[in-house]
LUMKOLSE-638504 format. One record per residue (C-alpha): residue number from 1; residue in one letter; x, y, z. Coordinates in steps of 0.1 Angstrom, whole numbers, padded with zeros to 4 digits. Layout:
N
num: NUM | residuo: A | px: X | py: Y | pz: Z
...
REM end
This chain:
374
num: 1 | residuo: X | px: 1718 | py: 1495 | pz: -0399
num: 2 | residuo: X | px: 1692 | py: 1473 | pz: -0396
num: 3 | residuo: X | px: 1662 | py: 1481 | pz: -0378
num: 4 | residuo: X | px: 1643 | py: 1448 | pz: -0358
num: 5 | residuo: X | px: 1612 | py: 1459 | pz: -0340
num: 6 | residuo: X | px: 1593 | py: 1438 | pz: -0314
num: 7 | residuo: X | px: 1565 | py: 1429 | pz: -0328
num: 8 | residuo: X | px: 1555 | py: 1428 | pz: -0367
num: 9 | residuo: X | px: 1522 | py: 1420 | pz: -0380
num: 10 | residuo: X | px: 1519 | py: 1415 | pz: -0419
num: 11 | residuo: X | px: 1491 | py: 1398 | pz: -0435
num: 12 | residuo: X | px: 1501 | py: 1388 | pz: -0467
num: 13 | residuo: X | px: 1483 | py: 1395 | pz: -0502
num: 14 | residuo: X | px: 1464 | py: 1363 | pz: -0508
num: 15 | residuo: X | px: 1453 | py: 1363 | pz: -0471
num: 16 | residuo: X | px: 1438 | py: 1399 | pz: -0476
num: 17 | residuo: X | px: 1429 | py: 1388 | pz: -0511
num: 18 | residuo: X | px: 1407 | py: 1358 | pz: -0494
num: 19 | residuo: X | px: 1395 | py: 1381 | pz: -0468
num: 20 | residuo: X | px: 1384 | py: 1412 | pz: -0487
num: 21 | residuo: X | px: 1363 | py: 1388 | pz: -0510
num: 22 | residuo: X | px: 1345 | py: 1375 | pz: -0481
num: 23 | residuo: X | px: 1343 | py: 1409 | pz: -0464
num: 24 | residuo: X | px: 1326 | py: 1417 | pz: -0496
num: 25 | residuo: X | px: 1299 | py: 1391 | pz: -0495
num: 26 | residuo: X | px: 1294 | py: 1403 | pz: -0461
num: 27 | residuo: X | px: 1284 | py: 1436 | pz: -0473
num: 28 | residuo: X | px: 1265 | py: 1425 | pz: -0501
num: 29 | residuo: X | px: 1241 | py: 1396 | pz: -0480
num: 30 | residuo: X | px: 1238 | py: 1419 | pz: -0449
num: 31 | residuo: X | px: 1247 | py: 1392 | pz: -0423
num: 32 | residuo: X | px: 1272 | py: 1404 | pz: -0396
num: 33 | residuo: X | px: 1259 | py: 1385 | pz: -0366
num: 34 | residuo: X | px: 1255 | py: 1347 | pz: -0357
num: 35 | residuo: X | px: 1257 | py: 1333 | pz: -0394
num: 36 | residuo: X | px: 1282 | py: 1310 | pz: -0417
num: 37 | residuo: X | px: 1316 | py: 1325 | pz: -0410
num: 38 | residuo: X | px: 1318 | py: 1321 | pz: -0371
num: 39 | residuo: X | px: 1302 | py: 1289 | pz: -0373
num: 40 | residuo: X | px: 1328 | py: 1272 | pz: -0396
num: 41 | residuo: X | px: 1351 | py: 1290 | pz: -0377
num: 42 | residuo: X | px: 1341 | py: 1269 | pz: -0348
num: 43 | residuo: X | px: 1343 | py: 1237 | pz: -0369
num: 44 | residuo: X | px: 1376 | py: 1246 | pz: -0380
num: 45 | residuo: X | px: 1392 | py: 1255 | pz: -0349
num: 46 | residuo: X | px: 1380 | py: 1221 | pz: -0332
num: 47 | residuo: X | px: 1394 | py: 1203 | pz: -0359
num: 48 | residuo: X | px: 1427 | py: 1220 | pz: -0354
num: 49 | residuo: X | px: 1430 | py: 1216 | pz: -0319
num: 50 | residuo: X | px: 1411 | py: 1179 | pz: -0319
num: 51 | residuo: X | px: 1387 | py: 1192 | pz: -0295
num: 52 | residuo: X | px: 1351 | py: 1179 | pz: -0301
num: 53 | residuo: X | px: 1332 | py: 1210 | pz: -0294
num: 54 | residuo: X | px: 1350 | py: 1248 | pz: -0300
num: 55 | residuo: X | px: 1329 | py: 1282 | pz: -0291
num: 56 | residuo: X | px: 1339 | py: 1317 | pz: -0308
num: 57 | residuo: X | px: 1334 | py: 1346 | pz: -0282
num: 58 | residuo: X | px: 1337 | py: 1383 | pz: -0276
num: 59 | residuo: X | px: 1378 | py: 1377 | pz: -0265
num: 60 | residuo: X | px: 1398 | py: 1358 | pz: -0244
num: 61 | residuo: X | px: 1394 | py: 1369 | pz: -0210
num: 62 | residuo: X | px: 1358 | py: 1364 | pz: -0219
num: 63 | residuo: X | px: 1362 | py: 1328 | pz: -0231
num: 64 | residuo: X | px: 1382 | py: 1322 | pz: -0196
num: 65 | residuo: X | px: 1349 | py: 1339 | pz: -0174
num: 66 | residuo: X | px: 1326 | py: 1317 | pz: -0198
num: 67 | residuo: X | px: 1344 | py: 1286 | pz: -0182
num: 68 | residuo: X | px: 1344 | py: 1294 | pz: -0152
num: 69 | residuo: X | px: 1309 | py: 1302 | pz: -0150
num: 70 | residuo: X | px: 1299 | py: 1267 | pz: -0170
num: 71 | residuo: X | px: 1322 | py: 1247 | pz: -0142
num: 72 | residuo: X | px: 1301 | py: 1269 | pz: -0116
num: 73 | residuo: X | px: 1334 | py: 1285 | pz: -0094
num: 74 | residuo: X | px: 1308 | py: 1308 | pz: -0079
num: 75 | residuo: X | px: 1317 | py: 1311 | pz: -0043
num: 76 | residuo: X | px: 1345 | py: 1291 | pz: -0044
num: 77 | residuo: X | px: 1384 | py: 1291 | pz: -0052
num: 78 | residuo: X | px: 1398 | py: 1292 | pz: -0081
num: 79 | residuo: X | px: 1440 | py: 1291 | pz: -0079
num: 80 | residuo: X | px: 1463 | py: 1316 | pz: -0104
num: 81 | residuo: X | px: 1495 | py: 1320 | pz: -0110
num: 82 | residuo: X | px: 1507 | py: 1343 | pz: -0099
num: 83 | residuo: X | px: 1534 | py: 1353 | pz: -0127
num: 84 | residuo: X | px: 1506 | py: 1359 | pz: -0154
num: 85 | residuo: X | px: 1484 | py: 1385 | pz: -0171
num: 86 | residuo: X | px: 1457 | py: 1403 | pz: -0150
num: 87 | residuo: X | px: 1431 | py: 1391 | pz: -0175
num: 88 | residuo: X | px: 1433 | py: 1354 | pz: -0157
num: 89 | residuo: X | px: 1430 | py: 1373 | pz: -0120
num: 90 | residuo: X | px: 1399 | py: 1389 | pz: -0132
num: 91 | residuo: X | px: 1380 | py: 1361 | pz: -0150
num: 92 | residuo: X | px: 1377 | py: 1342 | pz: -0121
num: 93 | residuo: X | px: 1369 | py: 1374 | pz: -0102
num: 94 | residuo: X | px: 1341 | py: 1380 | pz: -0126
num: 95 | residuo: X | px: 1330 | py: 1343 | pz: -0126
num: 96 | residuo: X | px: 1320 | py: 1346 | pz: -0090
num: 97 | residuo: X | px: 1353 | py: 1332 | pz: -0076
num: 98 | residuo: X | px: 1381 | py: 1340 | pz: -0045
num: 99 | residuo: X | px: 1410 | py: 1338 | pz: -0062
num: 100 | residuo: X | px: 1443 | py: 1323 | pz: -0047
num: 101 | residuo: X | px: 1473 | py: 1330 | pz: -0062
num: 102 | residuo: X | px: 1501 | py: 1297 | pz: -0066
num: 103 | residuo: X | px: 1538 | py: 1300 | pz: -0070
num: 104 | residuo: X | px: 1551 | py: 1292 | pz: -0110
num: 105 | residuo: X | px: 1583 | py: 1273 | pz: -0118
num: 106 | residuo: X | px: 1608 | py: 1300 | pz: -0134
num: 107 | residuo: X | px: 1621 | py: 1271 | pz: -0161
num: 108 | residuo: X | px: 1582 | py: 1264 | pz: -0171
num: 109 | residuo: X | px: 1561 | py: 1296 | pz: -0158
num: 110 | residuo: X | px: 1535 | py: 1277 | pz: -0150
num: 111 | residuo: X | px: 1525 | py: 1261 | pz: -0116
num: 112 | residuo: X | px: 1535 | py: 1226 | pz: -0103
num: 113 | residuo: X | px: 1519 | py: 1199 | pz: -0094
num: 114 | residuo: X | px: 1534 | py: 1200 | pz: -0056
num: 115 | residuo: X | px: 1528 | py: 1237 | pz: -0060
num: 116 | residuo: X | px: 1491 | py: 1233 | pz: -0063
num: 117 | residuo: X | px: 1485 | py: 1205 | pz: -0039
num: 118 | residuo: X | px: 1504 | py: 1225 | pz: -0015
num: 119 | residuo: X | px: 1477 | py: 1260 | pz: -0020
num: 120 | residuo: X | px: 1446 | py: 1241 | pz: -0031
num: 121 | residuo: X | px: 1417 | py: 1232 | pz: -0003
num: 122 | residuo: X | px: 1383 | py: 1219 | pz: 0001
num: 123 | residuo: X | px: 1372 | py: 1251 | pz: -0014
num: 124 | residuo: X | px: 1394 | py: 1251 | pz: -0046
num: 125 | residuo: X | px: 1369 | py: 1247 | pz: -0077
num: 126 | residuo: X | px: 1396 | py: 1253 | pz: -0104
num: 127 | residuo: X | px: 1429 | py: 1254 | pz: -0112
num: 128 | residuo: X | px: 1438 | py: 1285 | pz: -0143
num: 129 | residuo: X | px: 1465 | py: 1267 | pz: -0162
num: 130 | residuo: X | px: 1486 | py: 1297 | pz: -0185
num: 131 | residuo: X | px: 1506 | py: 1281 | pz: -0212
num: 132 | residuo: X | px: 1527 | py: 1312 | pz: -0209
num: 133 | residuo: X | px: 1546 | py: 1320 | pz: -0243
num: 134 | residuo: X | px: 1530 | py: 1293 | pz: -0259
num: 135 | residuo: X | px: 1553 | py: 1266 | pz: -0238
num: 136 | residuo: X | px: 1535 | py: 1239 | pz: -0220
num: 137 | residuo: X | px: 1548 | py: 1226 | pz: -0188
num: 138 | residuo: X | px: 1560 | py: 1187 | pz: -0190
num: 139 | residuo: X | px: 1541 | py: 1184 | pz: -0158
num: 140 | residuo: X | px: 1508 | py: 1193 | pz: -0175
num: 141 | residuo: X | px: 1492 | py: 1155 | pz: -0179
num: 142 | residuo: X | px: 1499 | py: 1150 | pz: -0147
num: 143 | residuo: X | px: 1484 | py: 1180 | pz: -0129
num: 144 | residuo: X | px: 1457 | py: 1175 | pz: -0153
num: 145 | residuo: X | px: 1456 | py: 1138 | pz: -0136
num: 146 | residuo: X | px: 1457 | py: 1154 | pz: -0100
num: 147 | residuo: X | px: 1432 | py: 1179 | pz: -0107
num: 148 | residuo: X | px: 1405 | py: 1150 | pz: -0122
num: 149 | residuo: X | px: 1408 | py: 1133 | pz: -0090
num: 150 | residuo: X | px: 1407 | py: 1159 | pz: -0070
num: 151 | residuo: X | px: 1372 | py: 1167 | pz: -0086
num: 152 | residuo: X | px: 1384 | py: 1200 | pz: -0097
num: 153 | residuo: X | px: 1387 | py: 1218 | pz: -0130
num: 154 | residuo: X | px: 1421 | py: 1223 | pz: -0147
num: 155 | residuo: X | px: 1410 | py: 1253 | pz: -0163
num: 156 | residuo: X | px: 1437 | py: 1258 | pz: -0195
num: 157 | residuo: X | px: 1445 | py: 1298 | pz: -0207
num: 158 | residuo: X | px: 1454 | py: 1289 | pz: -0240
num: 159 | residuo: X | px: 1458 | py: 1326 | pz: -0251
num: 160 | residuo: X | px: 1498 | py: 1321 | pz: -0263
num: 161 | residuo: X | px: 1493 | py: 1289 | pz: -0274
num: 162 | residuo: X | px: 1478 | py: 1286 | pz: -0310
num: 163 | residuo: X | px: 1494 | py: 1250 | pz: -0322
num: 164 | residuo: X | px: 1515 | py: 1244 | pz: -0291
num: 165 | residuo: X | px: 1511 | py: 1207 | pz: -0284
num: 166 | residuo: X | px: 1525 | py: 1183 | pz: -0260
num: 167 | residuo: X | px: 1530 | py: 1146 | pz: -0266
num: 168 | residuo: X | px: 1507 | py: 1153 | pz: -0296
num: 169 | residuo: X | px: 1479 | py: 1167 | pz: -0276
num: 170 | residuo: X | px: 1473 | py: 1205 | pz: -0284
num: 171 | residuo: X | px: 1471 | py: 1233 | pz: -0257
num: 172 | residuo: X | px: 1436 | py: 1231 | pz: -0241
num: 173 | residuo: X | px: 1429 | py: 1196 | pz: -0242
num: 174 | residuo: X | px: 1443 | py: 1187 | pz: -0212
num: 175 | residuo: X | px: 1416 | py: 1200 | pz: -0183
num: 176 | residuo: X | px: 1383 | py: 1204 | pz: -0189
num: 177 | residuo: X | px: 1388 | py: 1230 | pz: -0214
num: 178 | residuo: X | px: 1409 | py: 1255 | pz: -0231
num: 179 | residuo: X | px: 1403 | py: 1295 | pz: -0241
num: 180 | residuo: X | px: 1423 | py: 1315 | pz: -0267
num: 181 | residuo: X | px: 1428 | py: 1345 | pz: -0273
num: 182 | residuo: X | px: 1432 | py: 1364 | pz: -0309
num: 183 | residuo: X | px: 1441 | py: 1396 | pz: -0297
num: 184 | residuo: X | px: 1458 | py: 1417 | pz: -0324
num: 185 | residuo: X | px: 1493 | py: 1407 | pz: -0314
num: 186 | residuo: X | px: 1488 | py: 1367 | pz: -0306
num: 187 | residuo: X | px: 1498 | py: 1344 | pz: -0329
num: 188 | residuo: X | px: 1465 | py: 1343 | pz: -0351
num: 189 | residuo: X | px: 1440 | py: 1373 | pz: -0352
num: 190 | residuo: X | px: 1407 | py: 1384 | pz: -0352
num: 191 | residuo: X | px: 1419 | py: 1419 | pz: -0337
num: 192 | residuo: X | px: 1396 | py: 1412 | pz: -0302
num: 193 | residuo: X | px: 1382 | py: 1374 | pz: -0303
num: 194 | residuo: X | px: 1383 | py: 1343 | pz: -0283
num: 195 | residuo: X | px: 1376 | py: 1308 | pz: -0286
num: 196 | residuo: X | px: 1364 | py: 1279 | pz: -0259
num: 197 | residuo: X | px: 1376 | py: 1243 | pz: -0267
num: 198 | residuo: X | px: 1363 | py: 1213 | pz: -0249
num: 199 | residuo: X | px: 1355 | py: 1176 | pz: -0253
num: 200 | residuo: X | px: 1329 | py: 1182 | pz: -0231
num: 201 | residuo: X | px: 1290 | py: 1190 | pz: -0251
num: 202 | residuo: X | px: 1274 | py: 1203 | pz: -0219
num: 203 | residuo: X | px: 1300 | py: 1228 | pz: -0208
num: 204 | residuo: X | px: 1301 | py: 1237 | pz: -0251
num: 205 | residuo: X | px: 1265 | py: 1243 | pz: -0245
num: 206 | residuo: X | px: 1265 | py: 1262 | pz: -0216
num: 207 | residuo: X | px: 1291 | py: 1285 | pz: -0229
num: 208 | residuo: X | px: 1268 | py: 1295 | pz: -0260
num: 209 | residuo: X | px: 1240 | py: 1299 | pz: -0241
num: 210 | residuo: X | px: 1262 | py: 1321 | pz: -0219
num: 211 | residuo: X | px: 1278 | py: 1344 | pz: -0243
num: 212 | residuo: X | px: 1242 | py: 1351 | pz: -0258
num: 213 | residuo: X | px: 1222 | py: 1366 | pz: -0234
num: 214 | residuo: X | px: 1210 | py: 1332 | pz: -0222
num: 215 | residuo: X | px: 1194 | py: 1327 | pz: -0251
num: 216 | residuo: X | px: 1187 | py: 1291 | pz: -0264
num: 217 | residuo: X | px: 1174 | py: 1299 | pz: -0295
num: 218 | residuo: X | px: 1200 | py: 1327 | pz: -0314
num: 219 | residuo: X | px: 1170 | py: 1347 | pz: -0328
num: 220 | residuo: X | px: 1145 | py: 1340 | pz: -0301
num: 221 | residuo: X | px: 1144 | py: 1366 | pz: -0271
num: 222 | residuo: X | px: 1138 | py: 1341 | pz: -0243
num: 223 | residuo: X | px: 1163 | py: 1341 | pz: -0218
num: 224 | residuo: X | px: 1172 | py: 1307 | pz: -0198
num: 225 | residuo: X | px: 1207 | py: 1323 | pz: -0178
num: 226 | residuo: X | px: 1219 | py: 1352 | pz: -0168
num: 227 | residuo: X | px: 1241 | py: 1356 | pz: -0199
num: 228 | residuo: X | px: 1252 | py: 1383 | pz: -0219
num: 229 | residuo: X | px: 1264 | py: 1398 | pz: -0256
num: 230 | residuo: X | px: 1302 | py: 1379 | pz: -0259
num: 231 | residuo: X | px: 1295 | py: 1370 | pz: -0295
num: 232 | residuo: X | px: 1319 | py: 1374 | pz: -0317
num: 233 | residuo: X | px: 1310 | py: 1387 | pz: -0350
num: 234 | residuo: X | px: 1312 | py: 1375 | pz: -0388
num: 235 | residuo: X | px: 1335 | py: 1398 | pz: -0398
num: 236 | residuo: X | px: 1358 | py: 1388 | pz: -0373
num: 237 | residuo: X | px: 1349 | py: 1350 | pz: -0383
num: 238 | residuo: X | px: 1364 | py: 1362 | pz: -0419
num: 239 | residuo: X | px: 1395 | py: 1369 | pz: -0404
num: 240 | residuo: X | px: 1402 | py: 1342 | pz: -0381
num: 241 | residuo: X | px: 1392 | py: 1317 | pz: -0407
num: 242 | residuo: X | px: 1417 | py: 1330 | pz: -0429
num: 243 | residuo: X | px: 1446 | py: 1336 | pz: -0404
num: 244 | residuo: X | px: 1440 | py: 1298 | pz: -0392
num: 245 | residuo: X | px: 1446 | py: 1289 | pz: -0425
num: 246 | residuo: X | px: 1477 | py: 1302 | pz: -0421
num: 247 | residuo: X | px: 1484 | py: 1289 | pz: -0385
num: 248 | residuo: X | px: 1504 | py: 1261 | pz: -0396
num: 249 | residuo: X | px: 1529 | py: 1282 | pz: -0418
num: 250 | residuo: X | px: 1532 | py: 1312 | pz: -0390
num: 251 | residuo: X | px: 1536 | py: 1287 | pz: -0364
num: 252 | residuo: X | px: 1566 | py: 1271 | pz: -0383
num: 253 | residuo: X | px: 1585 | py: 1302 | pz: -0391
num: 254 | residuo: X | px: 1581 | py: 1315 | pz: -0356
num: 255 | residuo: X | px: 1597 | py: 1279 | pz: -0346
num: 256 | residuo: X | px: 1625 | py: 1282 | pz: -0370
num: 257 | residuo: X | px: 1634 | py: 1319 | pz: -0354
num: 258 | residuo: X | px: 1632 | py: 1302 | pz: -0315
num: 259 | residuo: X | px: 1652 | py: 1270 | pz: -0327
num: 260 | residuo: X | px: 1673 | py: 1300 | pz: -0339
num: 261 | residuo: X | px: 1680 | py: 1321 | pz: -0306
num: 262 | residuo: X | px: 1683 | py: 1282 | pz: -0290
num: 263 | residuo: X | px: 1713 | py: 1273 | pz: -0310
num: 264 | residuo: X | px: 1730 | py: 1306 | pz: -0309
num: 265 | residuo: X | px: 1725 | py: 1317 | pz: -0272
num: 266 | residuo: X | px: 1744 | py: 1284 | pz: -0263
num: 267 | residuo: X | px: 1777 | py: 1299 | pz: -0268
num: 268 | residuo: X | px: 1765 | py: 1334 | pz: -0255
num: 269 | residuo: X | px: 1764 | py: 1335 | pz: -0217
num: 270 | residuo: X | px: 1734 | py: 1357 | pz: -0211
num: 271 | residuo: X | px: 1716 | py: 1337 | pz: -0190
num: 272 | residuo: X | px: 1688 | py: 1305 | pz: -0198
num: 273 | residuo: X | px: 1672 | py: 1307 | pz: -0229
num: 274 | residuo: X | px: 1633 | py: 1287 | pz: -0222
num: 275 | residuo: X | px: 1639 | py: 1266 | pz: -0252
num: 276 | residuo: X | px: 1599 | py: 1242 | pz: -0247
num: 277 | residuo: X | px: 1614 | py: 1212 | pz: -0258
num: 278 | residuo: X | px: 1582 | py: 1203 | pz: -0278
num: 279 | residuo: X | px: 1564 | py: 1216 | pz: -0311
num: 280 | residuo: X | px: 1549 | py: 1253 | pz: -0294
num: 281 | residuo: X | px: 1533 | py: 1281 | pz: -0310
num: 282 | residuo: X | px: 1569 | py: 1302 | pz: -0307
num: 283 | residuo: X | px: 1543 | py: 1335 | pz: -0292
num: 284 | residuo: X | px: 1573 | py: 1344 | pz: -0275
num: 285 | residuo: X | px: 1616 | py: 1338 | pz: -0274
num: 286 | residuo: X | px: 1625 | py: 1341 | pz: -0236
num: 287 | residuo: X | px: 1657 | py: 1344 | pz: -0221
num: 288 | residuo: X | px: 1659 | py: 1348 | pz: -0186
num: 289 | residuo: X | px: 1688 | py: 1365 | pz: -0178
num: 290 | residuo: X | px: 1721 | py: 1359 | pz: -0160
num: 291 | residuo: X | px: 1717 | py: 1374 | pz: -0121
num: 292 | residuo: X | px: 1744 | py: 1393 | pz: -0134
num: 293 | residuo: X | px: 1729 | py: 1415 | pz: -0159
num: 294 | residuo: X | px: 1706 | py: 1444 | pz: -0156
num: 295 | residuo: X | px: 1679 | py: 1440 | pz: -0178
num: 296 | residuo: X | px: 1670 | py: 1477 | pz: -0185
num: 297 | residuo: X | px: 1705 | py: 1481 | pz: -0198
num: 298 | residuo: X | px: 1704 | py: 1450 | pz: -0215
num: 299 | residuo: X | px: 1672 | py: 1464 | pz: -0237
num: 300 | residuo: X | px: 1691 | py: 1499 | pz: -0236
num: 301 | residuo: X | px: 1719 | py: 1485 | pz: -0256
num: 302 | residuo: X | px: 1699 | py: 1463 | pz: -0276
num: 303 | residuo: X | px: 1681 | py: 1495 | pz: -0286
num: 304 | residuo: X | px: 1713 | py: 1512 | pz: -0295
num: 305 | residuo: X | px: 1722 | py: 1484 | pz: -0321
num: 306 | residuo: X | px: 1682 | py: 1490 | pz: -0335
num: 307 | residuo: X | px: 1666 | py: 1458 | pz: -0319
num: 308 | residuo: X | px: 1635 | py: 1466 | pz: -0302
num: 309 | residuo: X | px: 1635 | py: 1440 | pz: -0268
num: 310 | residuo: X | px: 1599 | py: 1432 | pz: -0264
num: 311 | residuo: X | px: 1612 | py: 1431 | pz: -0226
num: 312 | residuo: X | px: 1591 | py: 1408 | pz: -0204
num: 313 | residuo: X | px: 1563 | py: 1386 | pz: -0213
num: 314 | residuo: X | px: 1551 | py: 1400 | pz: -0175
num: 315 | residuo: X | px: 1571 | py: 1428 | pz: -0158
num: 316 | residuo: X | px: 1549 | py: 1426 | pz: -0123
num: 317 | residuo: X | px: 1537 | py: 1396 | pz: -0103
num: 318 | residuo: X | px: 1499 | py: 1396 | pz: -0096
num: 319 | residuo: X | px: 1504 | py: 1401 | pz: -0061
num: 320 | residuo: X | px: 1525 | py: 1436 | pz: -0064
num: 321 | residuo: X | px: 1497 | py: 1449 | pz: -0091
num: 322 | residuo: X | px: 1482 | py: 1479 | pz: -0074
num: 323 | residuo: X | px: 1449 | py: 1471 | pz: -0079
num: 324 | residuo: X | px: 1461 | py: 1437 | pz: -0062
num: 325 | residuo: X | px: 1482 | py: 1445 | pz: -0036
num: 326 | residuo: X | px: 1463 | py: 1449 | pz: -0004
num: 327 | residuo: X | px: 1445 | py: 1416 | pz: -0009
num: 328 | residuo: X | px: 1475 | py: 1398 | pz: -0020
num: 329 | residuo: X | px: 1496 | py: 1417 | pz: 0008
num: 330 | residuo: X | px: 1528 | py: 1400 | pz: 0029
num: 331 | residuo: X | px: 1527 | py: 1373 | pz: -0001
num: 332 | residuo: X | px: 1555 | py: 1358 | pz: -0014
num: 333 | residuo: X | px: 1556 | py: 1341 | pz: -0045
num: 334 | residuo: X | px: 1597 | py: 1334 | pz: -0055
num: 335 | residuo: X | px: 1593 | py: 1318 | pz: -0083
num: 336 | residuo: X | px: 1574 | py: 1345 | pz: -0105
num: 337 | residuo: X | px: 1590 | py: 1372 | pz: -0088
num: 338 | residuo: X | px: 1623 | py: 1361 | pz: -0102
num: 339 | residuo: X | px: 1604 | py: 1348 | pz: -0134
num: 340 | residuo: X | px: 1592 | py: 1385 | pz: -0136
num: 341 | residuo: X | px: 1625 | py: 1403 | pz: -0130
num: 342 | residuo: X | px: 1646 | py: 1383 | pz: -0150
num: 343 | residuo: X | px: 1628 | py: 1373 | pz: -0186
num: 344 | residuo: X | px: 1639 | py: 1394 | pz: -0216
num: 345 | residuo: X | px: 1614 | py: 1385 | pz: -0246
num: 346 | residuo: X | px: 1632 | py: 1386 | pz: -0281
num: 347 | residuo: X | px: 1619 | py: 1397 | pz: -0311
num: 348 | residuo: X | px: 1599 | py: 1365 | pz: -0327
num: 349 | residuo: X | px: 1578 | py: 1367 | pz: -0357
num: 350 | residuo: X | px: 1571 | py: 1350 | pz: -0390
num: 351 | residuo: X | px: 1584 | py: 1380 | pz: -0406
num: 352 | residuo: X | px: 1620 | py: 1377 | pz: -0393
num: 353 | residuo: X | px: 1643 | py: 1364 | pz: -0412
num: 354 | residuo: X | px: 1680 | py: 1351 | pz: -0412
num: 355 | residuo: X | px: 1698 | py: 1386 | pz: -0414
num: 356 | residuo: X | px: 1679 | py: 1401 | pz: -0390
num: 357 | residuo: X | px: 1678 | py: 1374 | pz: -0360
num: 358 | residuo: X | px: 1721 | py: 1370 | pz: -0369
num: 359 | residuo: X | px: 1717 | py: 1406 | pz: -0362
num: 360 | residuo: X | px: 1696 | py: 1403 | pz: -0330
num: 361 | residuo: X | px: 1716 | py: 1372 | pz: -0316
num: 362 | residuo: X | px: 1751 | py: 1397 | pz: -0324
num: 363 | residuo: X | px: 1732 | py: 1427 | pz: -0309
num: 364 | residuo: X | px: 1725 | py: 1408 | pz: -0279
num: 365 | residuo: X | px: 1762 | py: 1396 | pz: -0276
num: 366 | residuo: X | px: 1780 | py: 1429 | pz: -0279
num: 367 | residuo: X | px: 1756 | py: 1440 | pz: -0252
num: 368 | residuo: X | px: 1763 | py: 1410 | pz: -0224
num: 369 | residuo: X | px: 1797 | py: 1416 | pz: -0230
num: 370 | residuo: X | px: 1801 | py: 1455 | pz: -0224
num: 371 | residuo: X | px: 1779 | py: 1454 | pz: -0197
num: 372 | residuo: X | px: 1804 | py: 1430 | pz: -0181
num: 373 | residuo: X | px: 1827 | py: 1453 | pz: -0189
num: 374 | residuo: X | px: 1815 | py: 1482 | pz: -0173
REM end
């Protein structure tokens, strides 16, 4: 019986091998704040993406706030999707800014350009792009183009999207800049940790003066802004310059397991299988089931023939969050409501291999078909 969980995280032997000696030095120099890891980590993670500048911080939702508060939302708009993670809701929120919450295409989960000309006003100071799943939109360059001459900031949440690109651009160097996330589960780790990329020097600069404590100089205790402690240390630097090492490897095999589920739900009829259509970071498989199909029994079954579902990228629209609801209230939002009632997220990792996804894709038939049966 095999046994195919939702998520597996496995850091191999010469990546702990490469880690633990640098962990070592660490402990041996004394230097666990603002020195040689996170810096290079920087370096390295612009070089990946192509960005000009990159900025390590605290985590992800942090990177988003920083921003936001460099393209100065503060008593302004800032428009979310609204089929996306709380974290982007409360960024803004935190940044100073009303949000607004815009509809998302269920083929793309990510807002339109009509759909954002259609919400946006006077007041709108940025537009929160998700890459949700690691898939970027096809209408990205041109909301990108709207937004630029609109004079507002396209605002890119990167956090699924390590080596998702689109046309040959990566994630986050559409708008005026992108944030990542390397949460324990994303594609590449640093267990909490975030990143900022940007072409642009000034909102760079403004992010690192941001995320410590306003400080221009690192070791100087004079404070120019109203910043505060988002660093993000060097033992964490350690890690993500060793896990983006091996970016380009994970990111392949997590492809290979989506190009996978692609060919083989074609001739299963279980609904619409999101398959991106370009090179993306494969942070999730989705499948957005048939109408006919309950989704609880779908993952019920699954878990009878020991496939763990991950279930829905996001199980509740922002606007029918609790903590959301009476601001939000009488909205309607069809597009993420149905993108949020229907996705079924299948196991995806580097880790999985050709037995196991044959088993997953088999699993997932023998359920479809007795729960048409029933």
């Amino acid at each position: 019986m095999f046994n195919v969980p939702a998520v597996e995280i496995e850091v191999d032997d010469a990546q702990r091998a490469a880690v633990m000696s640098k962990v070592g030095g660490l402990l041996a120099a004394g230097r666990f704040s603002q020195g040689d890891n996170v810096a290079a980590f920087e370096t390295e993670f612009a070089e990946f993406t192509g960005a000009g500048e990159a900025v390590a911080v605290a985590n992800g939702t942090t990177a988003l706030e920083l921003v936001f508060r460099a393209v100065d939302v503060a008593g302004r708009e800032v428009l979310v999707p609204a089929g996306t993670n709380f974290a982007t809701y409360v960024a803004a929120e935190r940044a100073g800014a009303r949000v607004r919450l815009v509809d998302v295409d269920p083929r793309t989960l990510a807002p339109t350009v009509d759909g954002v000309r259609g919400v946006s006003t006077s007041n709108t100071a940025a537009v929160a792009l998700v890459h949700t799943g690691g898939i970027v939109s096809p209408e990205t360059p041109a909301l990108a183009k709207w937004c630029a001459d609109e004079g507002i900031a396209l605002v890119e949440d990167c956090a699924h999207a390590h080596g998702s690109t689109l046309d040959g651009r990566h994630a986050g160097r559409f708008g005026v800049a992108g944030a990542f996330s390397f949460f324990a589960t994303k594609v590449m780790t640093t267990g909490e940790g975030g990143m900022v990329v940007t072409d642009d020097p000034a909102l760079a600069a403004e992010v690192r003066l941001l995320r410590n404590l306003g400080k221009e100089s690192p070791w100087v205790s004079t404070h120019a802004r109203m910043g505060w402690n988002a660093r993000l240390p060097e033992l964490a630097g350690v890690l993500g310059r060793a896990q983006l090492a091996a970016l380009p490897a994970a990111v392949a095999a997590r492809r290979r397991v989506a190009d996978g589920y692609a060919a083989a739900l074609r001739d299963i009829p279980a609904g619409e299988f999101l398959d991106p259509g370009h090179p993306y970071s494969g942070y999730k498989a989705i499948l957005m089931l048939a109408p006919d199909l309950d989704r609880e029994a779908i993952k019920a079954a699954l878990r009878e023939r020991g496939v763990q579902a991950a279930g829905e990228v996001y199980a509740t629209p922002l606007h029918h969050q609790p903590v959301l609801a009476d601001r939000h209230r009488g909205e309607q939002h069809a597009g993420a409501e149905l993108a949020c009632a229907r996705q079924l997220c299948l196991p995806i990792y580097p880790t999985l291999d050709d037995a196991r996804l044959a088993h997953v894709v088999a699993a997932l038939a023998e359920a479809v078909a007795h729960a048409r049966a029933a």
